[in-house]
C-alpha positions in Angstrom: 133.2 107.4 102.7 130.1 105.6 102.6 129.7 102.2 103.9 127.1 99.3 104.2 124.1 99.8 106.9 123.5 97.3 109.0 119.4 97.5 109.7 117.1 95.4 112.1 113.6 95.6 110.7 110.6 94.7 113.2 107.3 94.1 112.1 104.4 95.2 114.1 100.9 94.0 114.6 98.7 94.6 117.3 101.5 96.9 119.1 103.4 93.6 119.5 106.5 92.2 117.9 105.7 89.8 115.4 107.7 87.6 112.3 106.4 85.9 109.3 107.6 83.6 106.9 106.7 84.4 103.6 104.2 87.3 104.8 102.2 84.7 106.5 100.9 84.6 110.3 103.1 86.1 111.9 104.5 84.8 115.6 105.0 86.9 118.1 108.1 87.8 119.6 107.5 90.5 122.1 107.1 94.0 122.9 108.4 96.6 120.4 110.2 98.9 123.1 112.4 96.2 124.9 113.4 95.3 121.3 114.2 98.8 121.0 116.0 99.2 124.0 118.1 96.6 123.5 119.4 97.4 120.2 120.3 101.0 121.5 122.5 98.9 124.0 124.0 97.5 120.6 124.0 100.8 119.0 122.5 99.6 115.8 123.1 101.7 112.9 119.3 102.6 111.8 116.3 100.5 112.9 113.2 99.9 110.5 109.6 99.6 112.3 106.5 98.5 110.0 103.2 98.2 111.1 101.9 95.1 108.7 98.3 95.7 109.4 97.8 99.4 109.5 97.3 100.0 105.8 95.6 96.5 105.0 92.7 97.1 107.3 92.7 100.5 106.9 93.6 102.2 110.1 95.9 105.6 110.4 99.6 105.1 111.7 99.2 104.8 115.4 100.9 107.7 116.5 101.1 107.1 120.3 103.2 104.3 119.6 105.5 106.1 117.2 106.1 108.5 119.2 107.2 106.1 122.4 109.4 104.7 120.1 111.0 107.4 118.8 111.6 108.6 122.6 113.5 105.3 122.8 115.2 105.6 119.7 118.6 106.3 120.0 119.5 105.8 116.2 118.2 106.8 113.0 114.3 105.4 112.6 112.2 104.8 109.9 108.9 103.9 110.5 105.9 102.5 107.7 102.5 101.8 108.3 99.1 103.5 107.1 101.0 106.8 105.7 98.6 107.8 102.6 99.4 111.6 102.5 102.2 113.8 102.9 100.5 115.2 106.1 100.9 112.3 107.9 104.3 111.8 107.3 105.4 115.5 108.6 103.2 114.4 111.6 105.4 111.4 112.2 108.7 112.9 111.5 107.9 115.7 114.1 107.1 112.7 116.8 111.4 112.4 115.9 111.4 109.8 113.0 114.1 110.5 110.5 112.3 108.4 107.8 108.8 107.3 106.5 108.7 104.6 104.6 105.4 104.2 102.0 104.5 100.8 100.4 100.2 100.8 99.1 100.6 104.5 98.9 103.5 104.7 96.5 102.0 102.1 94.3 98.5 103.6 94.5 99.7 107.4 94.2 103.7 108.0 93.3 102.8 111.6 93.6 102.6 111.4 96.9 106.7 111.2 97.3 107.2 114.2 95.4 104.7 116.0 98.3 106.8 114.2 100.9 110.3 115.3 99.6 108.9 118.4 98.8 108.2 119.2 102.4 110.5 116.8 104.3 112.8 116.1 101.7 114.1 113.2 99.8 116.3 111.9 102.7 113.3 111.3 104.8 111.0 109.3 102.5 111.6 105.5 101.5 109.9 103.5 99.3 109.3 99.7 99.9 108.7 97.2 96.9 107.8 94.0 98.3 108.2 91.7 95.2 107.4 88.4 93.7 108.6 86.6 90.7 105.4 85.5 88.6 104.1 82.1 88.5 105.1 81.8 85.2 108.2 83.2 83.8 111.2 85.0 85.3 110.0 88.4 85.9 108.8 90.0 88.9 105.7 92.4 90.2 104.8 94.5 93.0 102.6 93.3 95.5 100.7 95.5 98.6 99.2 94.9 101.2 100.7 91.7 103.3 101.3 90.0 99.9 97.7 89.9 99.3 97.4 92.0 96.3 98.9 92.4 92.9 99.8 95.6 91.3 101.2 94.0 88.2 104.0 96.5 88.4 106.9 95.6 87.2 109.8 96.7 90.4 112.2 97.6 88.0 110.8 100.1 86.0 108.6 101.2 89.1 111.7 101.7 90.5 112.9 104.2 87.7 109.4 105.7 88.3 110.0 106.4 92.3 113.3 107.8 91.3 111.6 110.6 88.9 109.3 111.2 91.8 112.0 111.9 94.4 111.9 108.6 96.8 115.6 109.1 98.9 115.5 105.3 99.0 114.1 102.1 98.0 114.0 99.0 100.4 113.5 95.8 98.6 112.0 93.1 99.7 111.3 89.8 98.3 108.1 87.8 99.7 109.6 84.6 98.9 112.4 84.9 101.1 110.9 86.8 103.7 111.3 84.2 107.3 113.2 81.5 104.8 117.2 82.5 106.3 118.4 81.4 103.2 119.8 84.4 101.6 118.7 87.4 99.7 117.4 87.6 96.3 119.9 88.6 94.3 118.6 88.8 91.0 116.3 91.1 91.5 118.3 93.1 93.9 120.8 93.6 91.3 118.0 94.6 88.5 117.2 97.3 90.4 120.5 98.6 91.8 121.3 98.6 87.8 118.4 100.8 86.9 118.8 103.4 90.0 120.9 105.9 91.6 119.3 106.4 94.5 120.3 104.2 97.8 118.7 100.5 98.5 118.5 98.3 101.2 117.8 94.5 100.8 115.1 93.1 102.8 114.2 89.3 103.4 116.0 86.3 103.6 119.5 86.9 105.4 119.9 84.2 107.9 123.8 85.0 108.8 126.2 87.2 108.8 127.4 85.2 105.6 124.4 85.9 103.9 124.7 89.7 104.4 128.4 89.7 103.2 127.5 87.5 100.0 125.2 90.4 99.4 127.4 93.3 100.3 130.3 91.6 98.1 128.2 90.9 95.1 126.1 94.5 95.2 128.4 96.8 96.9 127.1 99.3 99.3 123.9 99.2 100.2 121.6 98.7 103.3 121.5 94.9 104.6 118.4 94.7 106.6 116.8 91.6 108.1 114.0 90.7 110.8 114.1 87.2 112.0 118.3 87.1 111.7 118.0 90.0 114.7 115.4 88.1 116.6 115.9 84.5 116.3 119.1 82.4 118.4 119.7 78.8 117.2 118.2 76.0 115.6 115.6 76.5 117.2 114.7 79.9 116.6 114.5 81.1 120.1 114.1 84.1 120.8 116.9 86.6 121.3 117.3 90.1 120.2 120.7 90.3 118.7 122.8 92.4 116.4 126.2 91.4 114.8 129.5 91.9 117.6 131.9 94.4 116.4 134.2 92.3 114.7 131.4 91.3 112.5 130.4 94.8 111.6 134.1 95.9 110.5 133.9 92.6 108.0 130.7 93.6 107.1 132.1 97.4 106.6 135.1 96.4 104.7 133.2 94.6 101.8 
């Protein structure tokens, strides 16, 4: 029976831990590999690493650190970051990532998931639609690159589009929320879990548990990831690496 995921999702710049709010500066929070470490402690079901930087300025997935963090790795791991061809990805999956997950590429050149799947399969490639709503209206576009440029893709029927092309998942996430802890975007998760078959996982926003199970009741199964929810404590945002207790995850589960 399938059930929820539960997914941290670590953003990495400069081979150090950062977060943003709202795909800003991001602060940093650490190392990568403790981070890692402790979630295998907390047996985490699947564990999301993107390298923000890697395709904005350019630069090839930095395979030495993939690789030490899929030797940590002790759960399923996708990894994004400066993927633009399909020989890339089979490069990282054979450092022992399950996934890779494309954002610039997919929106530059869809083609290249059907070259992915075709090789690696559908299972191991993700797509990731970081969305806005327009400044005027209620409709949404794509964005790449940090938030910095505009595809003028609509998500929805770009979502359709990744489907054709053989994506094994889409991971939304809405720049407006990213950082905010104030809940997911709802309106344009549910668009696009209407439109598709394949699985999704929400991204940006979820400052609770609460927020996560709002989600999961109103959207059904689906992955619930977050980044600052797993790395923040408090009020005052310290910084802790944390994951929901047991209890938590069988609510979460049940939904």
């Amino acid at each position: 029976m399938l059930r929820p995921r539960i997914i941290p999702c670590l953003l990495v710049r400069n081979k150090g831990l950062v977060k943003t709010v709202r795909f800003g500066d991001g602060k940093y929070v650490g190392d990568p590999i403790n981070a890692v470490r402790i979630f295998n402690e907390k047996k985490v079901d699947e564990l999301i690493v993107l390298d923000i930087d890697a395709t904005q300025d350019g630069l090839d997935p930095d395979y030495e650190m993939i690789k030490t963090l899929a030797a940590e790795c002790r759960m399923p791991f996708c990894y994004g970051g400066g993927i633009k061809n399909a020989d890339q990805a089979k490069k990282i999956i054979g450092l022992g990532v399950e996934k890779v997950a494309l954002s610039a590429a997919a929106v530059e050149q869809p083609q290249i998931i059907t070259e992915i799947a075709s090789e690696l399969g559908s299972q191991s490639v993700i797509a990731v639609l970081d969305v806005r709503k327009k400044r005027l209206g209620r409709s949404y576009e794509v964005w790449t690159c940090n938030g910095k440029n505009n595809s003028g893709k609509c998500p929805v029927e770009f979502a359709k589009l990744l489907e054709q092309f053989g994506v094994g998942e889409i991971v939304v996430n809405s720049i407006s929320n990213d950082g905010v802890m104030e809940g997911y975007n709802l309106a344009i998760l549910r668009q696009i879990r209407d439109a598709v078959s394949v699985p999704l996982t929400a991204l940006g926003g979820a400052g609770s548990i609460a927020d996560m199970q709002a989600m999961l009741a109103e959207l059904g199964v689906m992955g619930a990831a977050a980044g600052s929810l797993f790395v923040f404590k408090g009020a005052y945002k310290a910084v802790l690496i944390n994951y929901p207790s047991e209890a938590e995850r069988k609510m979460l589960y049940a939904v």
